[in-house]
N, C-alpha and C positions, 0 to 999 in steps of 0.2 A: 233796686234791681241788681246791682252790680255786687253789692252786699252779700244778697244773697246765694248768687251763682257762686262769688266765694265759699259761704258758706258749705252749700252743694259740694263742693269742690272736695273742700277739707273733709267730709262725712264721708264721702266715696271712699276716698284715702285710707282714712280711717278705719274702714269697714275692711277694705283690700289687705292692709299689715293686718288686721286681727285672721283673716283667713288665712294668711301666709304664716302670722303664729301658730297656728292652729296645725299647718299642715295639711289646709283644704284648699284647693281651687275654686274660683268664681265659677258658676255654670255658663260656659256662652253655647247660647241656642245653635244648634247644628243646620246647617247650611238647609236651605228648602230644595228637595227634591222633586223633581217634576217629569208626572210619566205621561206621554203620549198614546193616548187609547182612539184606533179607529173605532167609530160609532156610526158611519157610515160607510160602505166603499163602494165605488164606481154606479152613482145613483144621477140620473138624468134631473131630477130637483127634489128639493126638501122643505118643510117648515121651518122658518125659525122665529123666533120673538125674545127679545128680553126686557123682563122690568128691572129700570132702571137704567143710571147712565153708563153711557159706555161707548169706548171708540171705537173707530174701525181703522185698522193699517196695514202697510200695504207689504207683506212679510218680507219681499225680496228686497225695502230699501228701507225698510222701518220709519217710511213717512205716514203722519196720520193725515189719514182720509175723511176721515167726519168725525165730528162726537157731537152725539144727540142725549137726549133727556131720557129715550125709551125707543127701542121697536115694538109698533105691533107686529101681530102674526103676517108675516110674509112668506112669500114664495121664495127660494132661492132656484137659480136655473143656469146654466149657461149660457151668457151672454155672445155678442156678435166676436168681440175681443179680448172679453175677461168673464165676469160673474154679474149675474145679475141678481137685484134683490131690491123685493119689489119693485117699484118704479123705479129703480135708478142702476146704474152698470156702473161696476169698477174694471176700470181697464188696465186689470191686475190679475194673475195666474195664478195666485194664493193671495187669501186675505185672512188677518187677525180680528175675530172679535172678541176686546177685551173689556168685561163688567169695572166698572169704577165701582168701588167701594163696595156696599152690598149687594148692587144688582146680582140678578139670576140670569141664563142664559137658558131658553128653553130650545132641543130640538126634537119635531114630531112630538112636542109634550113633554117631553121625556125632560126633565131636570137636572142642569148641570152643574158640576163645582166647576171656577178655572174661568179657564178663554176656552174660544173655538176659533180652527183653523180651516179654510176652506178652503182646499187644494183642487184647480183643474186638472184633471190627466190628459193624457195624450190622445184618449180613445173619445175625445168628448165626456165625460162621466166626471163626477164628483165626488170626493172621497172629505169625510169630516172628521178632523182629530178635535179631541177633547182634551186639552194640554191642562194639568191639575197635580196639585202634590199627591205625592206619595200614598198618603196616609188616607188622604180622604179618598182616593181610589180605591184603598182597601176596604173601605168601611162600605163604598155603592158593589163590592163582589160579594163579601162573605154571603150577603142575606139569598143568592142565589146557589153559593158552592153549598152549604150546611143548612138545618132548620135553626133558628133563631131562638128555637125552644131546645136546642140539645144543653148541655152540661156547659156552660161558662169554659174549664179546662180545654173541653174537644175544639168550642169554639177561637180561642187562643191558639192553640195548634197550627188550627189552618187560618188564622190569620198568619202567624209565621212565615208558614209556606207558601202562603199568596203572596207576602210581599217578597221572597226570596226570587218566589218565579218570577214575579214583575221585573224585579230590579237584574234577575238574568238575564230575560226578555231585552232592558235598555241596553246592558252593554253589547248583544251580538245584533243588536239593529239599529245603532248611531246614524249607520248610513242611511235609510230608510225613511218617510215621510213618520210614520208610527212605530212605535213601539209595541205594542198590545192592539189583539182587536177585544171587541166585545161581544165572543161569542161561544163557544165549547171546543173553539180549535183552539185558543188562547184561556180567557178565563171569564167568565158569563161580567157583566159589567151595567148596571143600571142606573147609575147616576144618583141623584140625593132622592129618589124617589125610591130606591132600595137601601136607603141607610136604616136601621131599626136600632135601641136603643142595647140590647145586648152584645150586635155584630159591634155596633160603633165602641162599647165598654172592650170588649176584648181585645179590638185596636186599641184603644189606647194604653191600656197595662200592660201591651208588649212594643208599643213606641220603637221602633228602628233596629227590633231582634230580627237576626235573619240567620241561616244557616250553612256554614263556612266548612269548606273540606280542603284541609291544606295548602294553605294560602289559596283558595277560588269558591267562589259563590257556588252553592250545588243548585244543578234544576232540579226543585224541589215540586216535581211532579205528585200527583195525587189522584184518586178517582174515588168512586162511592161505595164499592164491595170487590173486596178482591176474593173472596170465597175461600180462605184458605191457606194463600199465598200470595204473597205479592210479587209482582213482575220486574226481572233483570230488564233492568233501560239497555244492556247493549243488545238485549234480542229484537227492539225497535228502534233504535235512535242512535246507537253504537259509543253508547255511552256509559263505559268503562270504571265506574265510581264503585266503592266500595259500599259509599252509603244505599245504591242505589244501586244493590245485588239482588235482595230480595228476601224477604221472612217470612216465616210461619207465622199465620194470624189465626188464632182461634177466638178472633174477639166479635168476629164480624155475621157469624150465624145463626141470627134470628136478623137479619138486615131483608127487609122486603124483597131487595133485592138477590139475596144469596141463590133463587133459583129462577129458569123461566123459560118458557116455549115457546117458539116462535114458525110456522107453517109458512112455505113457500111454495111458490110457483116456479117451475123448473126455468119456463120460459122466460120469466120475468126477469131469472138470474143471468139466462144466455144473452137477455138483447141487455142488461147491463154490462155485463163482462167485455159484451164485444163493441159498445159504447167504448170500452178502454183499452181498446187495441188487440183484446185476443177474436180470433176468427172462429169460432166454437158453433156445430149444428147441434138439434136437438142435443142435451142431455140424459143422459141415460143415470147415471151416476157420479156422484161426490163422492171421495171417499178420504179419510185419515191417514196421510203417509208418514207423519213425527209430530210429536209433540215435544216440547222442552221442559225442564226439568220441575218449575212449576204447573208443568200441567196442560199449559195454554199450545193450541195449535201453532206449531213450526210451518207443516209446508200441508197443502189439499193438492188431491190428484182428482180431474175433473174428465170421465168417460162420455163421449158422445154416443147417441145409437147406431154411426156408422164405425163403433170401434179406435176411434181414432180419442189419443189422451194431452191434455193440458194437465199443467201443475203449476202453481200457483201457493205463495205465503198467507198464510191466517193470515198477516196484518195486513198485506194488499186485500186480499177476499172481504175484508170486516170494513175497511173505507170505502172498498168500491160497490158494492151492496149496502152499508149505510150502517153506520156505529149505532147509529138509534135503534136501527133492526136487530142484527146485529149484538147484542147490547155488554158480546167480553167473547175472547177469544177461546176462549173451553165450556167446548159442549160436543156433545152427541150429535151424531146424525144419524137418521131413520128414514129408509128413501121409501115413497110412498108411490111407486107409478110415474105421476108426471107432476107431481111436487115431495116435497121432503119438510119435515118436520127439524129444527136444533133444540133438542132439548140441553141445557147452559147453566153456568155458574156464573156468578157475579155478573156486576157491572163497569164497563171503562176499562182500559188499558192495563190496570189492576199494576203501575207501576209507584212506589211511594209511597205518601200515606193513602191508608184504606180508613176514609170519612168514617162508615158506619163502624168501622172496630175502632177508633179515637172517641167517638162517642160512646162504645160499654167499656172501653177502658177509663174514660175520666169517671161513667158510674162507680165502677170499682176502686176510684180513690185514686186513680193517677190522677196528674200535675200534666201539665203541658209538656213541659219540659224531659218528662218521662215515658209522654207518648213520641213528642219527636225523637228522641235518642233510640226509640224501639222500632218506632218506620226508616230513619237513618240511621243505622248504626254507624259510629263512628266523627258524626257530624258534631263540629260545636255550633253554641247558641249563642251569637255574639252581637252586638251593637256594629250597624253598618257604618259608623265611625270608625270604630277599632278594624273592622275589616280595609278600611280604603276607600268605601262610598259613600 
């Protein structure tokens, strides 16, 4: 034995001077990154189960609390003093469950990579983080941000800038239980039950590319059709990037989405509005006081029938009547009595890349690489080593 480890020894070596002749370095694997996705929040109980083994501990003191061979499906709930699950209470305020070896970790079904965190809040409610690397995160979004049948290139893209966002996401919320949620206010998230074999191939051929704006990771925001033009981030989010000014897309116009109408209820829009603080009677009319330079509504002036006027931002107007309505901030209004019709361009924020133009751009023989450079100008495509992460 001893021989041999010698020998080990001397062939390591060996192997190490010839690369050093050579002028190559060894590859050491890059540190495992790990992103924090709420996949639950503020939920009164949930399922869980895992096959296989796996601990349970106890986050705040990193003592382990049990290790079993498997859970079945349990209840998780708030307990008298901590969490309870199934038949048994931990009298602990956040708890670790972490898979040994290949176990899986199921929650409501749903298949996860990782551990899972389960944090009590302060309102009674539970919130569940899905702690998992990087990469495998990326692979449970793509299959919901893009179709799995688009062009390999498109898909590559927005793997990019999924994981640029992600890894934005970790550094402005350190402080925080989570990093990412799992939903369209963050970036849609479905665990190994949305991994598919193309999303996962595109992850992998871009391994740790992300996208770098002078010395800082850019949020590498995206949506699905921007109709035309894509949207300056400082006219929502006050973020002042170059890459993330805004471009002519002429790529995106056969995109299902590039047109759409939507008919409302005037009242429906009064008793939301005044859900959110404005005091507004009947409506009488909506009407278009600016739009900004791509097109997209700046500000709405909102007439009551006793004359009296509100005014209000598209992008307040669009979240607080419901993005999914809603579905992009330029469109038309046609007031119809006592509803009004948007007829609309695109869909989403329309800031970054525009999904449905990356995919007739890779048809047309771009690169990845060539669709990012053209939704961010100016932006390099660098390994989040070389950046610092």
């Amino acid at each position: 034995m001893e021989s041999q480890i010698k020998k080990t020894v001397i062939l390591f070596c060996a192997l190490a001077v010839g690369f050093l002749a050579s002028g190559k370095t060894l590859a050491v694997p890059p540190p495992e990154r790990l992103v924090r996705v709420a996949v639950l929040k503020e939920v009164k109980e949930f399922n869980l189960s895992i096959k296989g083994k796996f601990k349970v501990i106890d986050s705040a003191t990193g003592q382990v609390l049990l290790q079993e061979r498997a859970l079945r499906a349990s209840k998780v709930r708030i307990g008298e003093q901590g969490i309870g699950v199934g038949l048994q209470s931990f009298f602990s305020p956040r708890l670790k469950f972490s898979p040994l070896k290949d176990a899986t970790v199921y929650v409501n079904d749903r298949r996860l990579r990782g551990e899972v965190d389960i944090v009590k809040n302060g309102n009674g409610s539970l919130t569940v983080v899905n702690v998992l690397n990087l990469e495998d995160y990326i692979k449970g979004v793509l299959y919901h941000e893009v179709s799995h049948y688009w062009p390999l290139e498109s898909i590559k893209a927005q793997a990019v800038a999924a994981r640029t966002y992600a890894l934005y996401q970790m550094g402005i919320n350190k402080a925080k239980d989570y990093d990412v949620t799992n939903d369209i206010y963050s970036q849609v998230y479905g665990g190994r039950n949305s991994e598919r074999y193309r999303t996962s191939v595109a992850v992998d051929r871009t391994r740790g590319l992300i996208l770098f704006y002078k010395g800082k990771i850019v949020p590498a925001y995206y949506s699905a059709t921007c109709a035309g033009f894509t949207e300056d981030a400082n006219e929502l989010w006050k973020e002042d990037l170059a890459p993330l000014k805004g471009v002519q897309c002429d790529y995106c116009v056969h995109s299902p989405h590039s047109r759409w109408k939507k008919n409302f209820r005037l009242k429906d829009i009064q008793d939301k509005l005044n859900e959110n603080g404005f005091k507004l009677g009947l409506i009488k009319e909506i009407s278009i006081v600016e739009r900004n330079a791509s097109g997209r509504i700046r500000t709405l002036k909102i007439t009551t029938r006793d004359d009296k006027t509100a005014t209000i931002s598209g992008k307040d107007f669009r979240n607080i009547i419901g993005p999914n309505l809603i579905r992009s901030n330029n469109y038309e209004i046609e007031m119809k009595g006592y509803y009004m019709d948007l007829i609309g361009k695109g869909w989403g924020h329309g800031v970054g890349l525009c999904q449905w133009g990356a995919a007739e751009m890779s048809r047309k023989g771009f690169n990845f690489k060539e669709i990012l450079s053209y939704y961010y100008p100016g932006a390099e495509i660098v390994g989040y080593e070389t950046a610092g992460f």
